[in-house]
DSSP file (Angstrom, degrees, kcal/mol; ACC not computed):
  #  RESIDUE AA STRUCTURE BP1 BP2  ACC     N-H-->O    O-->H-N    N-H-->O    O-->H-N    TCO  KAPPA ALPHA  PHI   PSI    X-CA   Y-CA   Z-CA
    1    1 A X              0   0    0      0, 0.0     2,-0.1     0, 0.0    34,-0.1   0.000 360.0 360.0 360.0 140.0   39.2 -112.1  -89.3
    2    2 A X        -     0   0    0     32,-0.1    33,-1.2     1,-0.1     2,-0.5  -0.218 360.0-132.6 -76.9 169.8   40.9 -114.2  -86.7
    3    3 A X  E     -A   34   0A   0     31,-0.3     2,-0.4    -2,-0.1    31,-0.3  -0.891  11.8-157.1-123.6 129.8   39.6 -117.3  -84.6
    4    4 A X  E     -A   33   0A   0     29,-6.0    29,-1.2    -2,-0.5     2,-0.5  -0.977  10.9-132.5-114.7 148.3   39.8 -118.0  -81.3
    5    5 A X  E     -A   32   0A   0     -2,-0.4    74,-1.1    27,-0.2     2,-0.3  -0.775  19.8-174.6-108.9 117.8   39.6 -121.2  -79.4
    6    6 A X  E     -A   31   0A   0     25,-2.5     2,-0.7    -2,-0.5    25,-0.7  -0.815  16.9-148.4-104.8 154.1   37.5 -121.8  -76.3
    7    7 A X  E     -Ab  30  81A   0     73,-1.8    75,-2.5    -2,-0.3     2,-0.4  -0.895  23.4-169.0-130.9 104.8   37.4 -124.9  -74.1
    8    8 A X  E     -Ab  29  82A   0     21,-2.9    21,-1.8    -2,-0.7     2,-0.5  -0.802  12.2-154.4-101.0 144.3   33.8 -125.2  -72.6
    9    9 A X  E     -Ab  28  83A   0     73,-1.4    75,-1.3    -2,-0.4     2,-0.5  -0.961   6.8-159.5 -85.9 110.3   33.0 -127.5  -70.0
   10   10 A X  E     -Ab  27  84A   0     17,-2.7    17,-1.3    -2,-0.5     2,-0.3  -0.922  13.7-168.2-119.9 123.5   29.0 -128.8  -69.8
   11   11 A X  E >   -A   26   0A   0     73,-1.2     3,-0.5    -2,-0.5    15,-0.2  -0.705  50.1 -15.2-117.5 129.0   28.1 -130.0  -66.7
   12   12 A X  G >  S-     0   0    0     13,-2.1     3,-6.3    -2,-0.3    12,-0.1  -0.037 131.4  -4.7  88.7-156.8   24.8 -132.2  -65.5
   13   13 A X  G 3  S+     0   0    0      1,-0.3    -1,-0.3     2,-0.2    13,-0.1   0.333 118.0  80.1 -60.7  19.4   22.1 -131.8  -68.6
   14   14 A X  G X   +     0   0    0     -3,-0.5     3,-0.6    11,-0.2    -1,-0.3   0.208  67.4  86.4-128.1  21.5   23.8 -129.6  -70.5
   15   15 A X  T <> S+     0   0    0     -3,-6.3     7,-0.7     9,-0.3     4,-0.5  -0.037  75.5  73.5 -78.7  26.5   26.1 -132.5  -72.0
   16   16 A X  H 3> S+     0   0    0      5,-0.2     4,-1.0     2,-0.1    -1,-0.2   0.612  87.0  62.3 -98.1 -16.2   23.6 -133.0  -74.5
   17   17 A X  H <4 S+     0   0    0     -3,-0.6    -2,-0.1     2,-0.2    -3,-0.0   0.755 119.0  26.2 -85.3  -3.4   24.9 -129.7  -75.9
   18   18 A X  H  4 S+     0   0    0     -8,-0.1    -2,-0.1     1,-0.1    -3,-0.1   0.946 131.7  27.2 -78.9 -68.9   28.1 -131.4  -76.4
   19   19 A X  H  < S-     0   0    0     -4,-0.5     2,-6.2     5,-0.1     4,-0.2  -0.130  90.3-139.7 -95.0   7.2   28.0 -134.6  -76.8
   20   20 A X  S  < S+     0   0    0     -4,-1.0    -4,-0.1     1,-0.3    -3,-0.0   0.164  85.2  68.4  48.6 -25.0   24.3 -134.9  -78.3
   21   21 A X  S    S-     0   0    0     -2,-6.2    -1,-0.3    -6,-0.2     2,-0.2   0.573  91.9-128.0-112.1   8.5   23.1 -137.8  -76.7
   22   22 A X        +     0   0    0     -7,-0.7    -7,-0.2     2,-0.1    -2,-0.1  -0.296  65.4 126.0 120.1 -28.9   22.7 -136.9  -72.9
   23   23 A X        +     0   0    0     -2,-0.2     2,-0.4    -4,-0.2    -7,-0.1   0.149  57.7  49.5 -16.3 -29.2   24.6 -139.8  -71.6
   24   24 A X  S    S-     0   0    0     -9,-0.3    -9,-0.3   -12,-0.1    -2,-0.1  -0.856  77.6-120.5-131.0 176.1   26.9 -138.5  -69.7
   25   25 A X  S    S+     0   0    0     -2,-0.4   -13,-2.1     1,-0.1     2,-0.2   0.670  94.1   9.5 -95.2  -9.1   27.2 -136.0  -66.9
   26   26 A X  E     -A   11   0A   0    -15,-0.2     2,-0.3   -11,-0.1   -15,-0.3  -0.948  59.5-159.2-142.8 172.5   29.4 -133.8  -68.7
   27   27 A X  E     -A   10   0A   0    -17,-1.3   -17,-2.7    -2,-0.2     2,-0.4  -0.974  11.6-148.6-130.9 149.6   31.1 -132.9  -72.3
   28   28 A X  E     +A    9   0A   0     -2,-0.3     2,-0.3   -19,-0.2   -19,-0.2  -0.937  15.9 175.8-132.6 145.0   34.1 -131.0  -73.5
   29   29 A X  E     -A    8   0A   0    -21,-1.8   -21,-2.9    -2,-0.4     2,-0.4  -0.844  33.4-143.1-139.7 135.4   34.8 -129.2  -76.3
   30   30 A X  E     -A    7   0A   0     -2,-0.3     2,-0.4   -23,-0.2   -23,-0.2  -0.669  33.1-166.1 -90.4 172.7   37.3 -126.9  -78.1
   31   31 A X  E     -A    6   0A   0    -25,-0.7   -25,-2.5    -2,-0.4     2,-0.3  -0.866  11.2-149.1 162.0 135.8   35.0 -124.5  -79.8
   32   32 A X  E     +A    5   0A   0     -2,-0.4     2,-0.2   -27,-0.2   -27,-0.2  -0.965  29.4 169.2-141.9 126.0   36.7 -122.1  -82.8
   33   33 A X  E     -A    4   0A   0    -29,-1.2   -29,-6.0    -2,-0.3     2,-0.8  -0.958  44.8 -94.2-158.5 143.8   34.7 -118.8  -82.8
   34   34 A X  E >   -A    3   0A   0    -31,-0.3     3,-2.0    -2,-0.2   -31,-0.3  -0.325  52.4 -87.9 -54.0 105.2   35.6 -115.9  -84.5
   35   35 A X  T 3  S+     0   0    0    -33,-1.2    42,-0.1    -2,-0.8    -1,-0.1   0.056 117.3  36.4 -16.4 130.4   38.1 -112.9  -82.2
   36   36 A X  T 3  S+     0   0    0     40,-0.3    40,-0.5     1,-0.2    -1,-0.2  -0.306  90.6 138.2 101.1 -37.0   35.3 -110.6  -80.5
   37   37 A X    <   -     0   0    0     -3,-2.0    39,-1.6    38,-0.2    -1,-0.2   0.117  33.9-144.6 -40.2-178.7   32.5 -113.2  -79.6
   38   38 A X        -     0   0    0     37,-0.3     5,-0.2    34,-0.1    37,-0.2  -0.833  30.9 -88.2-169.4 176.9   30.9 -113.4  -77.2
   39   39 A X  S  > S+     0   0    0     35,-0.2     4,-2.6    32,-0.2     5,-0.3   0.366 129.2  45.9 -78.1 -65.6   28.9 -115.3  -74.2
   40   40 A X  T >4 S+     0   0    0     32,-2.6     3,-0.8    31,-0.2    34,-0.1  -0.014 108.4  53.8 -31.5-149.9   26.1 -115.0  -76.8
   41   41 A X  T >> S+     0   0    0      1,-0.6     3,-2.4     2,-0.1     4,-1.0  -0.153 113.0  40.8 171.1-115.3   28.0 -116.1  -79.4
   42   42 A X  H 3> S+     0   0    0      1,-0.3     4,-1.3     2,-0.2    -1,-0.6   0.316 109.5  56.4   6.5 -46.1   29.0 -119.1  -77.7
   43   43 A X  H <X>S+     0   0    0     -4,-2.6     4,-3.1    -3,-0.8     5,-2.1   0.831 108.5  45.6 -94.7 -39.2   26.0 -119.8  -76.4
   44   44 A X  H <45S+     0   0    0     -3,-2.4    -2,-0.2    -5,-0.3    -1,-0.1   0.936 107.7  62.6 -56.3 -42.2   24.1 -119.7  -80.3
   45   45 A X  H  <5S+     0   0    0     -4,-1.0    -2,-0.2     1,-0.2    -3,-0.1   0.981 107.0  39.9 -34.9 -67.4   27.0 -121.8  -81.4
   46   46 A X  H  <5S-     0   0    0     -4,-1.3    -2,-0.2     1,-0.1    -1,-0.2   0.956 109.4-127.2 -55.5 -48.5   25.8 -124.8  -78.6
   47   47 A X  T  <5 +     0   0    0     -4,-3.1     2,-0.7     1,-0.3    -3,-0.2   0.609  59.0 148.6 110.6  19.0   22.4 -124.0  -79.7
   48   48 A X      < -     0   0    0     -5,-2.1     2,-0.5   -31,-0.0    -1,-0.3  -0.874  54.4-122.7-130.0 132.3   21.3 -123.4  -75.8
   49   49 A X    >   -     0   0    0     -2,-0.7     3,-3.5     1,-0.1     4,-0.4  -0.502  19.9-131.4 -66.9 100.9   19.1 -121.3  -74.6
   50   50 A X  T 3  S+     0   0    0     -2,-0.5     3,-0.4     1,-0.3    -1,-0.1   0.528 104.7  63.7 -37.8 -24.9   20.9 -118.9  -72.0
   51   51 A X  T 3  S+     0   0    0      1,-0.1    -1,-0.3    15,-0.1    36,-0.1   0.712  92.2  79.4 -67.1 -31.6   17.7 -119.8  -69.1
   52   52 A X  S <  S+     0   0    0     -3,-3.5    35,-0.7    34,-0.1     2,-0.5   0.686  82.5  56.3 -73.8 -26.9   19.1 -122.9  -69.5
   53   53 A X  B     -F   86   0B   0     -3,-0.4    33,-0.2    -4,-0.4     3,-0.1  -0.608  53.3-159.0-104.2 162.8   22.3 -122.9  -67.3
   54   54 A X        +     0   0    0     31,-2.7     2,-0.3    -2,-0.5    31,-0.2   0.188  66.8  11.0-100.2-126.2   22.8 -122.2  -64.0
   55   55 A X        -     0   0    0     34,-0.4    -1,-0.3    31,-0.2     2,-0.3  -0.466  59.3-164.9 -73.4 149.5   26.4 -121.2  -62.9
   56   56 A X  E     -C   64   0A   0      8,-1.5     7,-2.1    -2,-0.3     8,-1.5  -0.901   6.9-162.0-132.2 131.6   29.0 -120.3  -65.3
   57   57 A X  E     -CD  62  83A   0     26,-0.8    26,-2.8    -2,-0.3     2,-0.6  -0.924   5.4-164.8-116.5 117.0   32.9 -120.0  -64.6
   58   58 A X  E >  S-CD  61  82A   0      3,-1.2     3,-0.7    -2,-0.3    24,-0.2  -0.977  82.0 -19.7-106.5 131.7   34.8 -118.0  -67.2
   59   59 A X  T 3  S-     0   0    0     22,-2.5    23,-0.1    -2,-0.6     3,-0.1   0.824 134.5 -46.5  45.6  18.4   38.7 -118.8  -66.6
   60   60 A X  T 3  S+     0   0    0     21,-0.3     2,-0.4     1,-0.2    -1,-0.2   0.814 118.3 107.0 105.2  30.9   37.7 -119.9  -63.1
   61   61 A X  E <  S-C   58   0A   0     -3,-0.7    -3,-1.2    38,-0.1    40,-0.2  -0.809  74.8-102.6-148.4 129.6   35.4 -116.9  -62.0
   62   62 A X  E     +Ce  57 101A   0     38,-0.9    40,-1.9    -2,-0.4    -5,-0.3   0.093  41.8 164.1 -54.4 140.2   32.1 -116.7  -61.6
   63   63 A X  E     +     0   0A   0     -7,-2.1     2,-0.4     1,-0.6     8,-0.4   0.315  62.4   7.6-140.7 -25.4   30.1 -115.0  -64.4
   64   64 A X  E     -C   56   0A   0     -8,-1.5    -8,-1.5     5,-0.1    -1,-0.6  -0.986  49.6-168.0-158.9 146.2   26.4 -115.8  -64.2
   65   65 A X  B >   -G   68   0C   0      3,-1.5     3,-1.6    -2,-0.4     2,-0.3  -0.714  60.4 -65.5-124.2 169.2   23.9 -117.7  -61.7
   66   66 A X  T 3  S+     0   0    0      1,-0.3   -12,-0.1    -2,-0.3   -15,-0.1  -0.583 127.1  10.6 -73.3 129.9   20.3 -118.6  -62.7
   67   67 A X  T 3  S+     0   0    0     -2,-0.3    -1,-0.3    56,-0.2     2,-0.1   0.687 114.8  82.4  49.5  33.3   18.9 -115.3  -63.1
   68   68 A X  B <   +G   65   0C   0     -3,-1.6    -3,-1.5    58,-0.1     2,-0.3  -0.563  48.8 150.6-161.8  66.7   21.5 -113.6  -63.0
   69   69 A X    >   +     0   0    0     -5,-0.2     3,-0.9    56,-0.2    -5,-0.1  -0.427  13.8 151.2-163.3 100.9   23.5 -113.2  -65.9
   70   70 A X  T 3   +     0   0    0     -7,-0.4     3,-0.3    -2,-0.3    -1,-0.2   0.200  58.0  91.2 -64.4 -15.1   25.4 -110.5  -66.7
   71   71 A X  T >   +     0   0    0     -8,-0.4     3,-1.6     1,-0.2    -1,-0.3   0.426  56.1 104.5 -94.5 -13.0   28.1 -112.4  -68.8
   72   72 A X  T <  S+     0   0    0     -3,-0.9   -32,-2.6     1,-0.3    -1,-0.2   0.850  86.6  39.6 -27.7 -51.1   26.3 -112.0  -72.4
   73   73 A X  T 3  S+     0   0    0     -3,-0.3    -1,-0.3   -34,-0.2    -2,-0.1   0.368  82.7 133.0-111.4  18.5   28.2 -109.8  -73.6
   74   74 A X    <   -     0   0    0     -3,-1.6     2,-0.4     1,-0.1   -35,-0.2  -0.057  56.0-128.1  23.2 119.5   31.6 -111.0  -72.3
   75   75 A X        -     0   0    0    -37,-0.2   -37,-0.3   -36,-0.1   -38,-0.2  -0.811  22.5-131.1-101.7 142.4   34.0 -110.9  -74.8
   76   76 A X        -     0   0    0    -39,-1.6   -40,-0.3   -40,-0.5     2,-0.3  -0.448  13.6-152.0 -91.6 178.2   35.9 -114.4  -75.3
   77   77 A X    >   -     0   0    0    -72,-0.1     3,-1.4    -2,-0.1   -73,-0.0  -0.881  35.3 -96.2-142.7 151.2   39.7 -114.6  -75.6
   78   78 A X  T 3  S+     0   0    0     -2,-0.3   -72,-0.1     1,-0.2   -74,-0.1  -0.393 109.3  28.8 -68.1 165.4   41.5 -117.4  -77.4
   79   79 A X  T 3  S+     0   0    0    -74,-1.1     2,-0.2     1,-0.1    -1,-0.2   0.269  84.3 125.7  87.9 -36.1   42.3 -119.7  -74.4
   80   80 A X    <   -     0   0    0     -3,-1.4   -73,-1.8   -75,-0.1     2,-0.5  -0.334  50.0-124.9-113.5-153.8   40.1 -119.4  -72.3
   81   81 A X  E     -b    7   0A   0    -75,-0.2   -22,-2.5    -2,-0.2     2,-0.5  -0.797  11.1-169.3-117.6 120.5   37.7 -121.8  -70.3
   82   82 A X  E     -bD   8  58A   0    -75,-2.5   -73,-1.4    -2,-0.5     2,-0.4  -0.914   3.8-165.1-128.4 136.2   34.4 -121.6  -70.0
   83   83 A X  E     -bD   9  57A   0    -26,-2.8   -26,-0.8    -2,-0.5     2,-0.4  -0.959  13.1-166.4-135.0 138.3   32.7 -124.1  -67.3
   84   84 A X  E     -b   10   0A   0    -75,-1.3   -73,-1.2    -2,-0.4     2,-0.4  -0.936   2.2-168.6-125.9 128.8   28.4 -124.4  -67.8
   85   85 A X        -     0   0    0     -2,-0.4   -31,-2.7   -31,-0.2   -73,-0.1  -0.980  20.1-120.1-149.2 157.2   26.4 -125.8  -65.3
   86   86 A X  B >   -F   53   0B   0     -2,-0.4     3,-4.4   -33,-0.2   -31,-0.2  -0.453  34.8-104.2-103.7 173.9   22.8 -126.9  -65.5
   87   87 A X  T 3  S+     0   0    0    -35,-0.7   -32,-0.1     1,-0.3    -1,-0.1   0.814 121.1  64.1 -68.2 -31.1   20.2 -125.3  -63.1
   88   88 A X  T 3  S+     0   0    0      2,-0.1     2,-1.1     1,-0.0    -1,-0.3   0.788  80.2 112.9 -54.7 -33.9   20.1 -128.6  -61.0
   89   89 A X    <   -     0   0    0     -3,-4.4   -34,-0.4   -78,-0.1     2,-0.1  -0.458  59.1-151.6 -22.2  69.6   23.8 -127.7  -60.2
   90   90 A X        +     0   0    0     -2,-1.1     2,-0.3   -36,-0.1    -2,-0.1  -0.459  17.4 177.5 -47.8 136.9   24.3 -126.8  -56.5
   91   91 A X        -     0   0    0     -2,-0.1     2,-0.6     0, 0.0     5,-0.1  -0.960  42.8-101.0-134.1 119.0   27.0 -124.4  -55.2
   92   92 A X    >   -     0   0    0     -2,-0.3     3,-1.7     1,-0.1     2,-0.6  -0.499  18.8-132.5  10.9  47.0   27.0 -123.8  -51.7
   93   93 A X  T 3  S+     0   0    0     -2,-0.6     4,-0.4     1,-0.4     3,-0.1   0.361 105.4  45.6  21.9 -49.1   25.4 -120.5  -50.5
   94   94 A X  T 3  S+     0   0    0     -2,-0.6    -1,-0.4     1,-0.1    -2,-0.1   0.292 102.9  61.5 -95.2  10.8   28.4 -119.7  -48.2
   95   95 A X  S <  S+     0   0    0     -3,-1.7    -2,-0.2    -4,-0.1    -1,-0.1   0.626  94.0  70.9-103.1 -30.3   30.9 -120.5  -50.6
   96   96 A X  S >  S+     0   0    0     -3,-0.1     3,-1.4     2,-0.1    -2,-0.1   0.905  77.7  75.6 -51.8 -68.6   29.4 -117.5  -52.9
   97   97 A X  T 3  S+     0   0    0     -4,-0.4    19,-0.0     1,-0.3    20,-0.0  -0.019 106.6  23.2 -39.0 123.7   30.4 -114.5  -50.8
   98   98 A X  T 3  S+     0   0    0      1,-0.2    -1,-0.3     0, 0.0    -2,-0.1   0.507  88.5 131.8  94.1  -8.4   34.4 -114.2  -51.7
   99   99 A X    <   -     0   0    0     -3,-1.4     2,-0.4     1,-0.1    -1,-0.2  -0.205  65.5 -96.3 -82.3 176.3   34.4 -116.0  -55.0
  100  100 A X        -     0   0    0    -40,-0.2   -38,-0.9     6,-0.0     2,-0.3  -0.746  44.8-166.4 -80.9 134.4   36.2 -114.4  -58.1
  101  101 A X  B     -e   62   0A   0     -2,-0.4   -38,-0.2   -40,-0.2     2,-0.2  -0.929  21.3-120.0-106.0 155.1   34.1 -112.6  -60.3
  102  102 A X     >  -     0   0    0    -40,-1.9     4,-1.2    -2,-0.3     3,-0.1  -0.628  46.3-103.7 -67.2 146.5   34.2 -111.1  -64.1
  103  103 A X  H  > S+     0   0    0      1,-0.2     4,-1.9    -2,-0.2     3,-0.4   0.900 121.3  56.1 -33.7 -65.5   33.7 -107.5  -64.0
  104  104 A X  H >> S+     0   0    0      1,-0.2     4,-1.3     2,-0.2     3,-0.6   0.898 105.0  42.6 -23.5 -79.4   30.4 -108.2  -65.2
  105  105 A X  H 3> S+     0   0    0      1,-0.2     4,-5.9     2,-0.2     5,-0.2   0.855 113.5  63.5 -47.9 -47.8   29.0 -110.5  -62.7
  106  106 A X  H 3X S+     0   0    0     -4,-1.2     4,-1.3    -3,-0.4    -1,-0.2   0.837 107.5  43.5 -54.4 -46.9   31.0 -107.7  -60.0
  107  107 A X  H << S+     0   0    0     -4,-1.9    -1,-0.3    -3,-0.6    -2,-0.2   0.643 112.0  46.6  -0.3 -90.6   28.8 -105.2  -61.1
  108  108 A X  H >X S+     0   0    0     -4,-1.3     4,-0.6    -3,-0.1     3,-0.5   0.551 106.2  53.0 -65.5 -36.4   25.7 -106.6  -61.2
  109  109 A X  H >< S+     0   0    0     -4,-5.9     3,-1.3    -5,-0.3    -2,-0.2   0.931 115.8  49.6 -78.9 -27.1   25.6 -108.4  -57.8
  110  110 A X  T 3< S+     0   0    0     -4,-1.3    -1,-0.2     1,-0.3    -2,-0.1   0.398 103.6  58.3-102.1  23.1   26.6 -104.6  -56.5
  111  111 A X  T <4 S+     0   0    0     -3,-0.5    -1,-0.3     4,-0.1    -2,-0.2   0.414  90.8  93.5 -84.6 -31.7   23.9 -103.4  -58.5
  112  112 A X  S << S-     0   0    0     -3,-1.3    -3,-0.0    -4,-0.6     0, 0.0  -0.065  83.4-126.6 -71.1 160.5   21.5 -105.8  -56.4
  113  113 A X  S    S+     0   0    0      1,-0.1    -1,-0.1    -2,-0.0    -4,-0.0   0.850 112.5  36.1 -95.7 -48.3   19.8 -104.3  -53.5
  114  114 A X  S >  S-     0   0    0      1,-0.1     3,-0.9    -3,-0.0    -1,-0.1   0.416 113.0-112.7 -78.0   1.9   21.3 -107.3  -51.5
  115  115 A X  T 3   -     0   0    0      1,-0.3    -1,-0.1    -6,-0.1    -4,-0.1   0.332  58.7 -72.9  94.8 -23.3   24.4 -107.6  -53.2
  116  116 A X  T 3  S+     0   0    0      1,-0.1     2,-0.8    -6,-0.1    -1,-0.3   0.516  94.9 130.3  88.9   6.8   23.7 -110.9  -54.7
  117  117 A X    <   +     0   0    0     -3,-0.9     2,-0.5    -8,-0.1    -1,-0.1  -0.660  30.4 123.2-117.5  98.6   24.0 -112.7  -51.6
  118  118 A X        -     0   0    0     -2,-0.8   -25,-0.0    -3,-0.1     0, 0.0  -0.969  61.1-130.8-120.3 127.1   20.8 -114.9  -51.5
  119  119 A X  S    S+     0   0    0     -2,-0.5     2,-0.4     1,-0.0   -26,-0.2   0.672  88.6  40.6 -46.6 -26.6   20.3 -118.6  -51.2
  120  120 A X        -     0   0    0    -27,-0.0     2,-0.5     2,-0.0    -1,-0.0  -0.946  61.1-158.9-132.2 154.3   17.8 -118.8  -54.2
  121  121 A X        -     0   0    0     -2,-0.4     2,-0.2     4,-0.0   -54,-0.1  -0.918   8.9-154.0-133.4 134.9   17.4 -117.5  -57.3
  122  122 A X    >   -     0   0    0     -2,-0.5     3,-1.7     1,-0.1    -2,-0.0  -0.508  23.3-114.8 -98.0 168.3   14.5 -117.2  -59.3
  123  123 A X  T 3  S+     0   0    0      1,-0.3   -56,-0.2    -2,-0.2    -1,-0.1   0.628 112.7  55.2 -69.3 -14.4   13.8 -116.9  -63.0
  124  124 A X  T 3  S+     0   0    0    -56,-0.0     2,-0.3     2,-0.0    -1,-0.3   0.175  84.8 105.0-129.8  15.5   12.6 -113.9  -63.1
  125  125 A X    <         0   0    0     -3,-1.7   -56,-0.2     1,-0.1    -4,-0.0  -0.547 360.0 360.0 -75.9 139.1   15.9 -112.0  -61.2
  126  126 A X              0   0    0     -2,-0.3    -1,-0.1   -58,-0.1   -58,-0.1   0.355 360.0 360.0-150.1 360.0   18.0 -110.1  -63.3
């Protein structure tokens, strides 16, 4: 089986799953994961608990929000880029509406009775 290479970004408290001692505000990492993972997959690699992030960027589109997160089963691609951010993380509210999404994410927010377009999200949203 072939390998593919991912380049994760971990933003705010969730450079300790890089970089292991918490010290900095963020880590990056080339990550070699077998052709097919995915967002799981990745995410048992780091060892981090999927409640644990907030927004997630694959390849520069939005994939998951805190409760909200649709991306599990994602399939990686050699290449691409994976951005983590921890729940403390603020994104604008008005910035949401318009963003790129993964098919996933696209889905799911028009799956939402509101679309996805909220100011908070709570843990227990899906």
């Amino acid at each position: 089986m072939s390998n593919i290479n991912v380049d994760v970004w971990l933003y705010g408290t969730l450079a300790r799953y890089g970089n292991k001692t918490g010290k900095q505000s963020f880590a990056n990492l080339l990550i070699r994961l077998p052709e097919g993972s995915t967002m799981t997959n990745l995410l048992a690699h780091l060892e981090m608990p999927t409640q644990e992030r907030g927004i997630t960027f694959i390849n520069g589109r939005l994939s998951a929000l805190p409760g909200l997160q649709p991306d599990l089963s994602h399939i990686l691609h050699d290449g691409d880029r994976v951005a983590l951010f921890d729940l403390k993380s603020m994104w604008p509210f008005q910035y949401r509406h318009g963003a790129m999404l993964t098919d996933e994410m696209a889905r799911a927010m028009n799956a939402e009775k509101d679309h996805g377009l909220h100011h908070t999200y709570k843990k227990n949203n899906s």
